[in-house]
N, C-alpha and C positions, 0 to 999 in steps of 0.2 A: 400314105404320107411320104414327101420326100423328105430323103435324111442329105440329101447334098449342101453344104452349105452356104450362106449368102454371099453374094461377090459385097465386095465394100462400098461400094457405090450403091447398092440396094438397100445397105444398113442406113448409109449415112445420109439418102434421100426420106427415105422414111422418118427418120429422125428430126431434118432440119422441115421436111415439111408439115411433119406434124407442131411443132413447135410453131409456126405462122399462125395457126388455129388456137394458141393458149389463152389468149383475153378473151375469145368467144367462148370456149370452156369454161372458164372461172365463170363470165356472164352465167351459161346456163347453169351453171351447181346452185350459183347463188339465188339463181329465178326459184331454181324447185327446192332450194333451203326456205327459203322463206315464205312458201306457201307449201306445206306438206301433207300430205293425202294418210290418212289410214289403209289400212288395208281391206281392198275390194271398194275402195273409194276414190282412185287415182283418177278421174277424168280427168282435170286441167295438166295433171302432169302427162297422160296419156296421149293427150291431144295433140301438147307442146311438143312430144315426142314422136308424132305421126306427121306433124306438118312441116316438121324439117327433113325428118326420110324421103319426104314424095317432094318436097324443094328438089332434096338433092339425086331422084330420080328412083328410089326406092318402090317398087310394088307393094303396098302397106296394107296389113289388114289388122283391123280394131275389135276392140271387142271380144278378144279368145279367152276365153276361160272368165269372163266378166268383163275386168278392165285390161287384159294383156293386148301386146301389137308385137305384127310379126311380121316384120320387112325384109323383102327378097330381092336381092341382085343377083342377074346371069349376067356371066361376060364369058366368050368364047365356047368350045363345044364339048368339053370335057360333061359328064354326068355325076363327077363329084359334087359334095355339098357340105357344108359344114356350118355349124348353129354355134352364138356366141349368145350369150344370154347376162339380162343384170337385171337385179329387181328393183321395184319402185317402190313400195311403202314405206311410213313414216310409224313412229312410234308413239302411243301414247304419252309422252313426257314432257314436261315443264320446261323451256327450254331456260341453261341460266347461263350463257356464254356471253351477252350482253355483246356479240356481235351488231353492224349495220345489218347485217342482213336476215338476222334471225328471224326465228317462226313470226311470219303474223297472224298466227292463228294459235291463242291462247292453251295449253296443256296439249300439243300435238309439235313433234320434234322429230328431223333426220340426223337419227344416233345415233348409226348405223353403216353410216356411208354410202345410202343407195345414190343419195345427189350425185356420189361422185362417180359410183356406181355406171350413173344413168352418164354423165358429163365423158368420162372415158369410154363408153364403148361407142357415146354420137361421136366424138373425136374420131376414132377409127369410122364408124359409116361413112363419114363425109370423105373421108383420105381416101377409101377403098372405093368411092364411086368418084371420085377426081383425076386418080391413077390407071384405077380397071386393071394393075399389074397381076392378075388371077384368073386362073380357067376353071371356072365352074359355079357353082353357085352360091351364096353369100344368104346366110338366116341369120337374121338377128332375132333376138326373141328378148321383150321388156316385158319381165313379168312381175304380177301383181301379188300380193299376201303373202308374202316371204314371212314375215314376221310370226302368223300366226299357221304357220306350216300347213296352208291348205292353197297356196295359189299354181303350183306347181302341178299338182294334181289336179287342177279345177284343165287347167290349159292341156293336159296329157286327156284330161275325159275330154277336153274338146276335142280331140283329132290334132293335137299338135302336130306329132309325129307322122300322122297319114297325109293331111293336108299340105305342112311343109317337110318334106322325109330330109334328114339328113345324116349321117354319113356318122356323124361324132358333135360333141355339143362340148363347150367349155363354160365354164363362169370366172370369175374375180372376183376376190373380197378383200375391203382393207384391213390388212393388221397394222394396231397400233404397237405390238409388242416387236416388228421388223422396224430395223433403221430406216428412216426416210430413201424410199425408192427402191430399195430391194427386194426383189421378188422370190419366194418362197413355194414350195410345194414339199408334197409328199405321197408318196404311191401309197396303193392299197386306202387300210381305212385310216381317214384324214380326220372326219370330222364324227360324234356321237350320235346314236342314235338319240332322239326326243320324245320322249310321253310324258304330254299333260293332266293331269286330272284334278277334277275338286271331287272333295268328298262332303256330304252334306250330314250333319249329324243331330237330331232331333229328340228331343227329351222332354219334360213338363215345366215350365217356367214357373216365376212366385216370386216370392218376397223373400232380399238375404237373408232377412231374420231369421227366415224358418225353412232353410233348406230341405228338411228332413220331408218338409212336404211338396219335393220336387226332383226331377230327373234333369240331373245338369249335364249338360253337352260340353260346357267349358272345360269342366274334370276330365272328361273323355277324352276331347281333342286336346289335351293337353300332353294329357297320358299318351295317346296316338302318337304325337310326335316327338317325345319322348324315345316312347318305342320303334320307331321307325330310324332311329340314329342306332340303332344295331344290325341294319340292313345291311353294309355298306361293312360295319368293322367285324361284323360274325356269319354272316351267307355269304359273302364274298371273296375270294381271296384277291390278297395286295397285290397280287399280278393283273389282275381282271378289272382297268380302271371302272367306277360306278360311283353316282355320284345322287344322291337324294336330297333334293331340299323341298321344304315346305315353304314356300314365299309369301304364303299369306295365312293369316288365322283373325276369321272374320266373327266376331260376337258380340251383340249388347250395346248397351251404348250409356250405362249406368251402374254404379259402385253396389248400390242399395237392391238390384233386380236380376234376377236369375233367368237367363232368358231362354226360351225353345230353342232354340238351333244355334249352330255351329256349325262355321264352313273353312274350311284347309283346302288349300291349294298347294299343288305339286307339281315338282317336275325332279323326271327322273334321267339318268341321262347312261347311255351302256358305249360300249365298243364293239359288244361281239353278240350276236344276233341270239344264241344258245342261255348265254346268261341276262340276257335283257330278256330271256321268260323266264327267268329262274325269279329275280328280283321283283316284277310285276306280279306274279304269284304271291311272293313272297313279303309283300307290301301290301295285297288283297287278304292276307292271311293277319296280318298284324290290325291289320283295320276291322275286321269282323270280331278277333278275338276281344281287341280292345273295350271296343263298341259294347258286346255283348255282355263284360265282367262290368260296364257300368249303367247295364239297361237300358241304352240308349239307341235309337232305330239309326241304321246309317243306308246312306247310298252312296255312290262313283258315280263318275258321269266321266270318262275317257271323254276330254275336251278336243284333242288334238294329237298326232303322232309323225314322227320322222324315222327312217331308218338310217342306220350308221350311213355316213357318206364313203363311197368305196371309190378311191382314182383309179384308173384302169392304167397298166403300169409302164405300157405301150406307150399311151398317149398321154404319160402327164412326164417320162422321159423328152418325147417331142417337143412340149411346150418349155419345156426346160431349157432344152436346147436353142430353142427361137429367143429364151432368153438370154443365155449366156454370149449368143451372136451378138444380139444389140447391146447388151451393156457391160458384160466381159463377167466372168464367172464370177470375183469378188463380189457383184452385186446379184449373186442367186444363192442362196440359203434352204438348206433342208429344213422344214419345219419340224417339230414336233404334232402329236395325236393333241386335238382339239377337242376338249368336252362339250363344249356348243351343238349346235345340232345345225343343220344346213337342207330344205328343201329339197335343193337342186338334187338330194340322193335321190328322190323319184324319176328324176329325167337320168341318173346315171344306173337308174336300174334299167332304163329302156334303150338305152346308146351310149358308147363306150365314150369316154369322155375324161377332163381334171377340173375341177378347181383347184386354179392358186391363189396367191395370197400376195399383196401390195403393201408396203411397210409405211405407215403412216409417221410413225417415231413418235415421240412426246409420252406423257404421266399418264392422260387418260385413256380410260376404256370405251369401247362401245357402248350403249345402253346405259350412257350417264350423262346427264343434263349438263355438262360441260364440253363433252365432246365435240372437236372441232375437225374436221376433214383437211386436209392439208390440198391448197391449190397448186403446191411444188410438185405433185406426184399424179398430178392430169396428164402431161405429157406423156410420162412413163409409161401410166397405163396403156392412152389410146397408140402408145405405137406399138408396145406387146401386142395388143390385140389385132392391131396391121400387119405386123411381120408374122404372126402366127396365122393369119386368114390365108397373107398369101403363099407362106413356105404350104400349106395343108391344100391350099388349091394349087398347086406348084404346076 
């Protein structure tokens, strides 16, 4: 990586030229807002994504890891390389922003920011294959299933890595809790680890009249979660963020009937790899005892898992730096440690790499049927991710 820094003219061409590209940006956010794909079902966004790389002269290949695409420029003779990466799926959710351009596709919503996600790094592809100011090679990688922590991995068992090798990989994510257009990071661990589970819990249904002659799963999972909220304030200590929720407690569907089963879904969320098996233990221990004092048969079913996200401290200093060049320090922000969980940890367990973080501003959150992506911070992104392709291929 060079650390020399940008002449001014290279800051403020990058700048004004990516800016000439903002109404075809907002275009594409709003094409892939309002038609959004779940996860491992991104074809039309995939497509739309393929046929403007190989427009813009990109070597494109489809289909990694299911629906991922992973476009390659060489320019000059250097054998560096470097991967920039942004996910595509959409959310199961309702949309309720009563935007023009919102979901047309009933209970499926980008809540998430991958539109924008996807809107700024084609911003950068188009500038880095218009300019060619870089020596070496250029990975973009649009990957698929972010949402349900398996598409990252799906694209790593393809051959990610062997197929297009690269050197260091980054990603981008919007925060809404950064002021509009300031960009944030944080070395080390950034983001939490993720474990999903349901647990299934099975008992003898009946009639409420006469409980006595039934095995109630709702007493159980009741008690379960209950018990489960002393995970976190008595295994734990207050230094060791961890975070237990139950998001869902699924039973019955009538006041008068005691029903067979019971199902609880979870998600547990760690920092530090050593106590995120102390907790998973220690959560498979409150569930069996639980279970057991109410006679009731249970199982787990590990849905889904992420490891903490670690920035490697090298290279998330570097991207910092490419930020501070283009928008002047006031607008870079140290983040704080994120309990969310983040995919991209599987590709930074394999290449050293950062995610940061793009300040959306406003009231809401991600992963709420109001959220709205800010088309003021397209720019921002795709030139971060220009000026960082070309300082890294320098």
């Amino acid at each position: 990586m060079s650390t020399s820094r940008f002449e001014d003219s290279t800051t403020s061409l990058i700048l004004s030229r990516v800016a000439l590209y903002r109404d075809d940006l907002v275009q594409i956010r709003h094409d892939v807002h309002a038609h959004p794909e779940l996860s491992f079902r991104e074809h039309r966004t995939a497509k739309k994504v393929a046929t403007l790389l190989e427009q813009w002269g990109y070597d494109v290949a489809t289909g990694v890891g299911g629906t991922g695409v992973v476009a390659t420029l060489t320019h000059g003779t250097s054998q560096k390389s470097v991967g920039l990466r942004a996910d595509m799926d959409a959310l199961p959710i309702a949309e309720a922003t009563g935007l023009p351009y919102a979901s047309s596709d009933p209970g499926k919503m980008h809540a998430c920011g991958h539109d924008g996600h996807i809107s700024m790094l084609l911003g950068a592809a188009r500038y880095l294959s218009e300019t060619r100011l870089f020596n070496g090679t250029l990975r973009l990688v649009f990957q698929p299933a972010e949402e349900i922590v398996e598409g990252a991995t799906a694209m790593i068992e393809d051959g990610l890595f062997q197929r297009f090798p690269m050197d260091a990989v980054f990603a981008m994510h919007v925060a809404p809790e950064l002021p509009k257009g300031v960009m944030g990071f944080r070395s080390g661990p950034a983001m939490a680890s993720s474990d999903h589970w349901e647990v299934v819990l099975t008992g003898i249904g009946g009639h409420g009249a006469v409980p006595e002659k039934t095995v109630d799963p709702v007493v159980a999972g009741a008690s379960i979660v209950m018990a489960l909220q002393t995970v976190v304030s008595r295994s734990v200590s207050s230094q060791q963020p961890t975070v237990v929720t139950v998001g869902a407690f699924q039973s019955g569907d009538r006041g008068n009937v005691i029903p067979g089963e019971a199902i609880l879904r979870l998600s547990i969320r760690n920092t530090e790899p050593e106590i995120r098996v102390r907790v998973l233990e220690r959560i498979r221990a409150i569930i069996m005892g639980q279970a057991a004092s109410y006679g009731v048969d249970w199982m787990i079913r590990e849905m889904s898992s992420s490891p903490v996200l670690v920035n490697d401290p090298a290279h998330t200093m570097f991207a910092r730096s490419v930020a501070c060049e283009l928008f002047g320090e006031s607008r870079v922000a140290q983040t704080p440690l994120i309990m969310a969980g983040e995919d991209f940890a599987f590709m930074l367990q394999q290449r050293p790499g950062c995610l940061c973080y793009i300040g959306n501003g406003g009231e809401t959150n991600v992963h709420s049927s109001g959220f709205v992506f800010s088309d003021d911070i397209l720019v921002t992104g795709a030139a971060h991710w220009s000026a960082l392709a070309e300082r890294f291929l320098a």
